[in-house]
ROTOR-898576 format. One record per atom (N, C-alpha, C): residue number from 1; chain; atom name; z, y, x. Coordinates in pm, 1 decimal. Example, Ala and Ser with C-alpha at 12.3 -4.5 7.8 and 13.67 -1.06 7.14 Angstrom:
% residues 2
{seq: 1	mol: A	atom: N	up: 780.0	north: -569.0	east: 1319.0}
{seq: 1	mol: A	atom: CA	up: 780.0	north: -450.0	east: 1230.0}
{seq: 1	mol: A	atom: C	up: 780.0	north: -330.0	east: 1320.0}
{seq: 2	mol: A	atom: N	up: 708.0	north: -225.0	east: 1285.0}
{seq: 2	mol: A	atom: CA	up: 714.0	north: -106.0	east: 1367.0}
{seq: 2	mol: A	atom: C	up: 787.0	north: 3.0	east: 1290.0}
% end
This chain:
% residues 75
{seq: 1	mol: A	atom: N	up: 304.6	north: 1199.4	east: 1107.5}
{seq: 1	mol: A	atom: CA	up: 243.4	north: 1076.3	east: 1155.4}
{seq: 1	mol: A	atom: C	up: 184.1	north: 1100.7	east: 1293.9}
{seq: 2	mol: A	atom: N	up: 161.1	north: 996.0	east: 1405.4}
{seq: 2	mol: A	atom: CA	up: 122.1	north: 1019.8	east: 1501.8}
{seq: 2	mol: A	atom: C	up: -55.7	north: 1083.9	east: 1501.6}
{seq: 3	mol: A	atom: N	up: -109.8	north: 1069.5	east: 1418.8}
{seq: 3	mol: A	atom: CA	up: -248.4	north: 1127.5	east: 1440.0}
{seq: 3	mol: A	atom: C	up: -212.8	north: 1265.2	east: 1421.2}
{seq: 4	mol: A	atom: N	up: -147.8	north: 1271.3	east: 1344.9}
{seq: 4	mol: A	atom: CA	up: -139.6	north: 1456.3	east: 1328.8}
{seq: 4	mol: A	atom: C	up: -62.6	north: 1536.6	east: 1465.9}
{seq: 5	mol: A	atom: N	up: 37.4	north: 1440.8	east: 1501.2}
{seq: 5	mol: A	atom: CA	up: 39.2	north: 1456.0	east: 1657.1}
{seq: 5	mol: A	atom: C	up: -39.3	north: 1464.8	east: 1797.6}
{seq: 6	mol: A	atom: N	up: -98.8	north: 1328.7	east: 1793.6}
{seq: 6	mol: A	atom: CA	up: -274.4	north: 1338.2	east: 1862.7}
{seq: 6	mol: A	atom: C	up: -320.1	north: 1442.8	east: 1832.6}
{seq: 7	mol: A	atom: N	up: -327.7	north: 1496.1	east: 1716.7}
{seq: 7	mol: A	atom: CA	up: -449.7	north: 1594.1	east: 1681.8}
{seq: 7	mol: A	atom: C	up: -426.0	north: 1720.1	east: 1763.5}
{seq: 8	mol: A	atom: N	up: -314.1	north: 1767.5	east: 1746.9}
{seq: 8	mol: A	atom: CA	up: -237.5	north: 1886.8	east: 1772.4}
{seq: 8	mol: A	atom: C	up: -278.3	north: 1871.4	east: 1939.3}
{seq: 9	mol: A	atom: N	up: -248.1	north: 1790.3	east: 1988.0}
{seq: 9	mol: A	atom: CA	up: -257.8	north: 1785.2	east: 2161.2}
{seq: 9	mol: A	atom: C	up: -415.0	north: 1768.6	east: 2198.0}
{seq: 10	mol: A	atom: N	up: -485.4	north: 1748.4	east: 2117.3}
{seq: 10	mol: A	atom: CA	up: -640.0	north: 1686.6	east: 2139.6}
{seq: 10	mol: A	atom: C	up: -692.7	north: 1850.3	east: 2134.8}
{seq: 11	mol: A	atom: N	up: -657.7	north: 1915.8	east: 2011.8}
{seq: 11	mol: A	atom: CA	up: -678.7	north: 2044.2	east: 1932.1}
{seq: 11	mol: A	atom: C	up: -600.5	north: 2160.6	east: 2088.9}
{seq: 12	mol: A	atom: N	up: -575.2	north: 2152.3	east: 2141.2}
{seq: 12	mol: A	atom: CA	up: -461.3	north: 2252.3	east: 2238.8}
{seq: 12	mol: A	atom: C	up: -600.5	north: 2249.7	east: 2378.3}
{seq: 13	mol: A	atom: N	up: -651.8	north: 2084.0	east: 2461.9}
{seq: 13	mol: A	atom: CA	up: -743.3	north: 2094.8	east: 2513.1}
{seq: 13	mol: A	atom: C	up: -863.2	north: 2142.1	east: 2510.2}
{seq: 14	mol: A	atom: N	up: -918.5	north: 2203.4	east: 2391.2}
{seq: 14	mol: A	atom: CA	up: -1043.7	north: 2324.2	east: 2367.8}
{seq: 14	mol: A	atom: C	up: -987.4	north: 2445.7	east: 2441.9}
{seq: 15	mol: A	atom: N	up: -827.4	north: 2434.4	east: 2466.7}
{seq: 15	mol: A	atom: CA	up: -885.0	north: 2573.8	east: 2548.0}
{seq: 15	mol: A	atom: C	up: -818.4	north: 2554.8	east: 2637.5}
{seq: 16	mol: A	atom: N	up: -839.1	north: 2459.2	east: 2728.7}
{seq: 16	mol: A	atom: CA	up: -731.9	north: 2418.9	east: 2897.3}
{seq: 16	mol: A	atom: C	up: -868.7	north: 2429.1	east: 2992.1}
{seq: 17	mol: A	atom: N	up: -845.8	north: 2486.0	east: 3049.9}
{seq: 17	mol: A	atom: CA	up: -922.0	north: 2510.6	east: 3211.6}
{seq: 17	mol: A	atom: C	up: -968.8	north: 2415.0	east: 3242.3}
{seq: 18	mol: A	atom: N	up: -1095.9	north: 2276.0	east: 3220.9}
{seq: 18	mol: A	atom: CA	up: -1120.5	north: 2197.8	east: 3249.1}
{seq: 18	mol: A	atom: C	up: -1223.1	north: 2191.7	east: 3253.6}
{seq: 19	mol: A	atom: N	up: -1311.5	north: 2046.3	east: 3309.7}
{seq: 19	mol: A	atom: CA	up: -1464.6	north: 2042.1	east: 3257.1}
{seq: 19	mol: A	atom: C	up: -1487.4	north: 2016.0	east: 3151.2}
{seq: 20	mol: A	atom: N	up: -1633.3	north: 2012.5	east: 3105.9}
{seq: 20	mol: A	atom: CA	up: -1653.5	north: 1903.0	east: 3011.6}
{seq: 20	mol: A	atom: C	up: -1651.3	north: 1801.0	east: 2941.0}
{seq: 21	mol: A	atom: N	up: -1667.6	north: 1718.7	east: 3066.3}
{seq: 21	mol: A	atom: CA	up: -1595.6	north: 1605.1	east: 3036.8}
{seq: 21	mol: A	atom: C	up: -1494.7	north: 1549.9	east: 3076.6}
{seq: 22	mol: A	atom: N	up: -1414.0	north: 1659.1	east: 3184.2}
{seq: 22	mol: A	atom: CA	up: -1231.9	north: 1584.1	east: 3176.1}
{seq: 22	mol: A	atom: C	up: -1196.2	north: 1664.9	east: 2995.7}
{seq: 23	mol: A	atom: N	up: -1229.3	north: 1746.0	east: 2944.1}
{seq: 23	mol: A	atom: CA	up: -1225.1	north: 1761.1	east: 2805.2}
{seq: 23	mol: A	atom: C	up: -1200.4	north: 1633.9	east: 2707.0}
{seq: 24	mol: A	atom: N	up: -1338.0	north: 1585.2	east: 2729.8}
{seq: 24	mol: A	atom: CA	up: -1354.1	north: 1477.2	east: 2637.7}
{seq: 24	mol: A	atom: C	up: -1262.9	north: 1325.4	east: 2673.1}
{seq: 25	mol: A	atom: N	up: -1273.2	north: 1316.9	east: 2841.6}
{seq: 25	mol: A	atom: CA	up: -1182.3	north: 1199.2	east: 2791.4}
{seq: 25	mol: A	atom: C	up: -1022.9	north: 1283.8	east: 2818.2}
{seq: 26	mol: A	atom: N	up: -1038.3	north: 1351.9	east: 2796.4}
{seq: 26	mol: A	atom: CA	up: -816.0	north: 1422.3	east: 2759.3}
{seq: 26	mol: A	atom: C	up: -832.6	north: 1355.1	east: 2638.7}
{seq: 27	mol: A	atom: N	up: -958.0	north: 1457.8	east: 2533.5}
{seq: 27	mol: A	atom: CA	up: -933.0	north: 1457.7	east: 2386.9}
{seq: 27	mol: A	atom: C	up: -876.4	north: 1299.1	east: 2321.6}
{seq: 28	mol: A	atom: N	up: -1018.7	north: 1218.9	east: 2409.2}
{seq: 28	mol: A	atom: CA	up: -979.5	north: 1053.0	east: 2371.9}
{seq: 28	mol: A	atom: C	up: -880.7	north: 1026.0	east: 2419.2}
{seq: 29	mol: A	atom: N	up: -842.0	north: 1033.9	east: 2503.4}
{seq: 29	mol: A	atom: CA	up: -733.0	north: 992.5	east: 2556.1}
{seq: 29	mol: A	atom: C	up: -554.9	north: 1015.4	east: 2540.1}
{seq: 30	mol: A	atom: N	up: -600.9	north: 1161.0	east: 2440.9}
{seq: 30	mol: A	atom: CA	up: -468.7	north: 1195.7	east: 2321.4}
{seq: 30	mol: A	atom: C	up: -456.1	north: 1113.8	east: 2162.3}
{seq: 31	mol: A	atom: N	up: -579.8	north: 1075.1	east: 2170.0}
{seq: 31	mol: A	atom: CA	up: -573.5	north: 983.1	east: 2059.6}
{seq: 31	mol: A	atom: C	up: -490.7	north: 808.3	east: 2062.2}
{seq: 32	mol: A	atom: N	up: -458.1	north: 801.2	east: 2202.3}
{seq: 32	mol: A	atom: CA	up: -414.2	north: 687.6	east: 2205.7}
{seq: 32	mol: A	atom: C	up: -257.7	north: 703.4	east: 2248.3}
{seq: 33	mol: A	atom: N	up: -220.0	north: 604.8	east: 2147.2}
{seq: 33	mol: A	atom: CA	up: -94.1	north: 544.4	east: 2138.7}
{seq: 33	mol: A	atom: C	up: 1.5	north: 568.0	east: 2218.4}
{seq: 34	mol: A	atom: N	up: 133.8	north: 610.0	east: 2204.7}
{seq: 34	mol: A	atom: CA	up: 200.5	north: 625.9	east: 2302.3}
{seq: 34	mol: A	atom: C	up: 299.2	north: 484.3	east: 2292.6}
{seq: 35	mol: A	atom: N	up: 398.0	north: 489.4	east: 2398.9}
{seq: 35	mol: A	atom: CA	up: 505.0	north: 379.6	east: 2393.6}
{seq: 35	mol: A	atom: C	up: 544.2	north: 314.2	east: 2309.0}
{seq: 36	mol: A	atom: N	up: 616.7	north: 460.5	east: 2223.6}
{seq: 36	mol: A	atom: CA	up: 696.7	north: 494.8	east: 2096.1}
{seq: 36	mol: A	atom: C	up: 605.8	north: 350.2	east: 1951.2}
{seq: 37	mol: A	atom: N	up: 449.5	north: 444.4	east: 1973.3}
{seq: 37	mol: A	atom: CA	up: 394.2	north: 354.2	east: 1858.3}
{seq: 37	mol: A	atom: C	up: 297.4	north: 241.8	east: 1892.4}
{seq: 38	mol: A	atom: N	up: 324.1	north: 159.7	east: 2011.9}
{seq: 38	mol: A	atom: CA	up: 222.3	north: 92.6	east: 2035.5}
{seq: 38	mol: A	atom: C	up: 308.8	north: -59.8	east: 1970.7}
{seq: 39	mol: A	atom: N	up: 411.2	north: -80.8	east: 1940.2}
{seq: 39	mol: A	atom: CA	up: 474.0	north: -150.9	east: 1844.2}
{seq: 39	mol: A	atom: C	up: 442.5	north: -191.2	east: 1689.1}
{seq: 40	mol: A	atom: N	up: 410.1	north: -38.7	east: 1661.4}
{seq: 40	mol: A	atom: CA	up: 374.3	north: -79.0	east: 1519.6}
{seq: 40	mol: A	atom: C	up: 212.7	north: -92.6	east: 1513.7}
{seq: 41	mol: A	atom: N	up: 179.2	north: -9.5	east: 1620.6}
{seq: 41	mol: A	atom: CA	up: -11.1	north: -80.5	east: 1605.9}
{seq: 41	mol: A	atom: C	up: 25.9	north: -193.1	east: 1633.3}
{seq: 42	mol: A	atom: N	up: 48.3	north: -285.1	east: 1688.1}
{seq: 42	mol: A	atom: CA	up: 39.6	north: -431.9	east: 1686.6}
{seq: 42	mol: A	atom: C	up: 29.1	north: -491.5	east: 1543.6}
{seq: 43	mol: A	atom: N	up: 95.5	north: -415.5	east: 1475.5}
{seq: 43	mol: A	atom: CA	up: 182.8	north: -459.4	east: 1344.1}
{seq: 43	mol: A	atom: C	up: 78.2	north: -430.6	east: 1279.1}
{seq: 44	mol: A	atom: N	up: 37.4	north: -326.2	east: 1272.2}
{seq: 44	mol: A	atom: CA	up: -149.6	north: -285.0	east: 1186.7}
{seq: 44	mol: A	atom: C	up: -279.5	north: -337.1	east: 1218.2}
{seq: 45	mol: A	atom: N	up: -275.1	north: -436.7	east: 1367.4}
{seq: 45	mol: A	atom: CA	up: -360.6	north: -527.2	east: 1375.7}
{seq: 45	mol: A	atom: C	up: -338.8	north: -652.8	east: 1325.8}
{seq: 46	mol: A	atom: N	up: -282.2	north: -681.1	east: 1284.5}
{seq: 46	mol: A	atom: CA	up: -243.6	north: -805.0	east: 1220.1}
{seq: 46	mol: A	atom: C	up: -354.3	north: -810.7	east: 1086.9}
{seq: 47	mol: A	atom: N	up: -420.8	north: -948.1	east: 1137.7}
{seq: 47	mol: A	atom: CA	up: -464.7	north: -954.9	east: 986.5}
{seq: 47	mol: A	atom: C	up: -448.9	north: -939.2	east: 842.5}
{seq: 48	mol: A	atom: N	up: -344.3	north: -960.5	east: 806.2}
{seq: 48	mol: A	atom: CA	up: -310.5	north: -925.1	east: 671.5}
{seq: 48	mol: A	atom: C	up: -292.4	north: -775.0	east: 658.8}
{seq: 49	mol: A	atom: N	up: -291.2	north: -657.8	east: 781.9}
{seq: 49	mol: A	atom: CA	up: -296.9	north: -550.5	east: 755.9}
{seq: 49	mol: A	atom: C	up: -438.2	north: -486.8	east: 751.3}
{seq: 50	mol: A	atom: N	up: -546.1	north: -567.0	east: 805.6}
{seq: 50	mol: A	atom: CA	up: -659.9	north: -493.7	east: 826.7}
{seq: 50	mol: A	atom: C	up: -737.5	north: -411.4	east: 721.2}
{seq: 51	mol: A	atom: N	up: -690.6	north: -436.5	east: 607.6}
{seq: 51	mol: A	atom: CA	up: -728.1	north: -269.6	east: 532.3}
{seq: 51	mol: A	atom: C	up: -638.5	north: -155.3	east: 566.8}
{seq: 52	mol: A	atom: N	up: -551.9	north: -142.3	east: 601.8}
{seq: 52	mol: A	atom: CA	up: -435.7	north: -25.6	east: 671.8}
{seq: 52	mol: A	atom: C	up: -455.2	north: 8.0	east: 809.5}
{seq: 53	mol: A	atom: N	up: -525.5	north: -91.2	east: 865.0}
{seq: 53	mol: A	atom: CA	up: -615.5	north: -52.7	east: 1052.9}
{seq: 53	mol: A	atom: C	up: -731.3	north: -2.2	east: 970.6}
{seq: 54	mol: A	atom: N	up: -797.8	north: -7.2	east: 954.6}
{seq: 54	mol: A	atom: CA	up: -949.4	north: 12.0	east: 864.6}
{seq: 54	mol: A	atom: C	up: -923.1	north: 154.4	east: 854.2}
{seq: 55	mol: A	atom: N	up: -840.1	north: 232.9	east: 745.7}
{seq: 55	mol: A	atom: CA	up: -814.9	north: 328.6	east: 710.5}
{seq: 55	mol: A	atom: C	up: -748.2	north: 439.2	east: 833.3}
{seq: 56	mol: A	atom: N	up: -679.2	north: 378.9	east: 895.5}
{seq: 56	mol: A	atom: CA	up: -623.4	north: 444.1	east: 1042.4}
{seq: 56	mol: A	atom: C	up: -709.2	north: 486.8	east: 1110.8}
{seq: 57	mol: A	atom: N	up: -815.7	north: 416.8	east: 1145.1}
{seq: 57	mol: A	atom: CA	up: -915.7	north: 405.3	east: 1241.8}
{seq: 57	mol: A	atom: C	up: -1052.9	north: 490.9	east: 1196.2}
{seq: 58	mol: A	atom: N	up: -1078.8	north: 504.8	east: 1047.1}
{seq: 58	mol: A	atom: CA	up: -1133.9	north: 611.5	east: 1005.3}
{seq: 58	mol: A	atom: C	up: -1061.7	north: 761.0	east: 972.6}
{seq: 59	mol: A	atom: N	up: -916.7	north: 733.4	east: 969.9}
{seq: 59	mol: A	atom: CA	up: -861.9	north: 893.5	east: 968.4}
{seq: 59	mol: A	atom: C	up: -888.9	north: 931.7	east: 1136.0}
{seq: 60	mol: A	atom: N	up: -881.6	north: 868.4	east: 1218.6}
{seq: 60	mol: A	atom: CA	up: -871.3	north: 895.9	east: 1388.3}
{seq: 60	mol: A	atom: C	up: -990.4	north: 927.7	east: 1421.0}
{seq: 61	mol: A	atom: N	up: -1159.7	north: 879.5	east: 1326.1}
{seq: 61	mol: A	atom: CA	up: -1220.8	north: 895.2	east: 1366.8}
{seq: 61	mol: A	atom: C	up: -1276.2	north: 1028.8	east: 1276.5}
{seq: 62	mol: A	atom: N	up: -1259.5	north: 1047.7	east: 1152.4}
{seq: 62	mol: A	atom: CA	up: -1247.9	north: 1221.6	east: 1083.0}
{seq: 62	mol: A	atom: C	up: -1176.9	north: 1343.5	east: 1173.0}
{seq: 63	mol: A	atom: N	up: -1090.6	north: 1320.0	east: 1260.1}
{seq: 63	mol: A	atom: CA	up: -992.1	north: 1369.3	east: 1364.2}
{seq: 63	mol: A	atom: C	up: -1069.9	north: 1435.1	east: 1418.3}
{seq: 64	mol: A	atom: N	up: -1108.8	north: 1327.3	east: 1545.3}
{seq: 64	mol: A	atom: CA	up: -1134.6	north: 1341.6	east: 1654.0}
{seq: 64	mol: A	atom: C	up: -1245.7	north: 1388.7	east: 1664.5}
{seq: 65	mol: A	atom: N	up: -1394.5	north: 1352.6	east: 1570.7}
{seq: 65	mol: A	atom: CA	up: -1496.3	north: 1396.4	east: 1602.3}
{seq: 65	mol: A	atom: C	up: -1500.8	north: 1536.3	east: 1585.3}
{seq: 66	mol: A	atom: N	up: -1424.4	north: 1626.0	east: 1502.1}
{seq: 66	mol: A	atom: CA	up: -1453.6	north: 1765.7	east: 1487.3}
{seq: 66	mol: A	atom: C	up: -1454.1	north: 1832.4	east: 1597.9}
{seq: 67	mol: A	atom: N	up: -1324.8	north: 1760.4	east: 1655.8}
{seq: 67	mol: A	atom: CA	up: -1278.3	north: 1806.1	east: 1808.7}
{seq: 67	mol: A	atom: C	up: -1400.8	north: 1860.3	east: 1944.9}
{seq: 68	mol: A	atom: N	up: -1422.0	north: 1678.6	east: 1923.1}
{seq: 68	mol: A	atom: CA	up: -1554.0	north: 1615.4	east: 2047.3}
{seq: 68	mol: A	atom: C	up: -1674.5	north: 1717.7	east: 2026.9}
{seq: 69	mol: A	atom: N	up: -1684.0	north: 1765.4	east: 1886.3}
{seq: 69	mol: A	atom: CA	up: -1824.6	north: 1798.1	east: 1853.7}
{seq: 69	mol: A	atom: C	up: -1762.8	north: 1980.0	east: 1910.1}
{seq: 70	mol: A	atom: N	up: -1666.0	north: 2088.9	east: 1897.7}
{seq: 70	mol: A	atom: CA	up: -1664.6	north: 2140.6	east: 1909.6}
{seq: 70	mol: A	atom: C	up: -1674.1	north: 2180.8	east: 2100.4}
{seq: 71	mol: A	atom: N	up: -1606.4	north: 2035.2	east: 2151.6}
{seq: 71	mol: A	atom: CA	up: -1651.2	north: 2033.6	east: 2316.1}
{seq: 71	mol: A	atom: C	up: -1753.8	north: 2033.9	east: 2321.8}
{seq: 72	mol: A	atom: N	up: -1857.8	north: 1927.0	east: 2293.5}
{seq: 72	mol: A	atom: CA	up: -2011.0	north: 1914.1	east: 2304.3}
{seq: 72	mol: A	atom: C	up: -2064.4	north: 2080.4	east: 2298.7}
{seq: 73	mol: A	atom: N	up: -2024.1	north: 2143.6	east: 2162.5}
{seq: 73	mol: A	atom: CA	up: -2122.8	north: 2267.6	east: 2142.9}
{seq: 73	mol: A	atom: C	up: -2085.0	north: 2347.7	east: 2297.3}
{seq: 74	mol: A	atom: N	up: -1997.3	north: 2337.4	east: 2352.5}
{seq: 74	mol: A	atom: CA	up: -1973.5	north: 2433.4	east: 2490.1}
{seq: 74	mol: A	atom: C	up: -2085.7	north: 2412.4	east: 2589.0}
{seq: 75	mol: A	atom: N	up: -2184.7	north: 2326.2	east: 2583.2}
{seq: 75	mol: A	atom: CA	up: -2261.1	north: 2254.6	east: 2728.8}
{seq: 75	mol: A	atom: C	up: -2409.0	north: 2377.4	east: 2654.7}
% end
């Protein structure tokens, strides 16, 4: 699935030669959508899907914060 994709590329920037916070917005900024799936997010905003965005949007956010929080501890 694409989060486990995000993750992997979000997860690779903890150790790229950067600042702080070009860190943090890479990390966010691997979390978002590429070409490929910005089709079917449309399709998961749709109201009748919004328990399946709901659930997306809390796996992205179980993700990502481990990430963010392991940048933060660097400062």
């Amino acid at each position: 699935m694409m989060i486990k994709k995000n993750s992997t590329a979000a997860k690779e920037i903890l150790t790229a030669e950067l600042s702080i916070p070009e860190k943090l917005v890479s990390v966010v900024d691997a979390f978002r959508p590429d070409k490929e799936n910005r089709s079917s997010l449309m399709f998961w905003k749709e109201k009748e899907n919004i328990i399946m965005h709901d659930k997306i949007c809390k796996k992205i956010v179980g993700v990502a914060v481990p990430i963010l929080a392991e940048i933060v501890k660097e400062v």
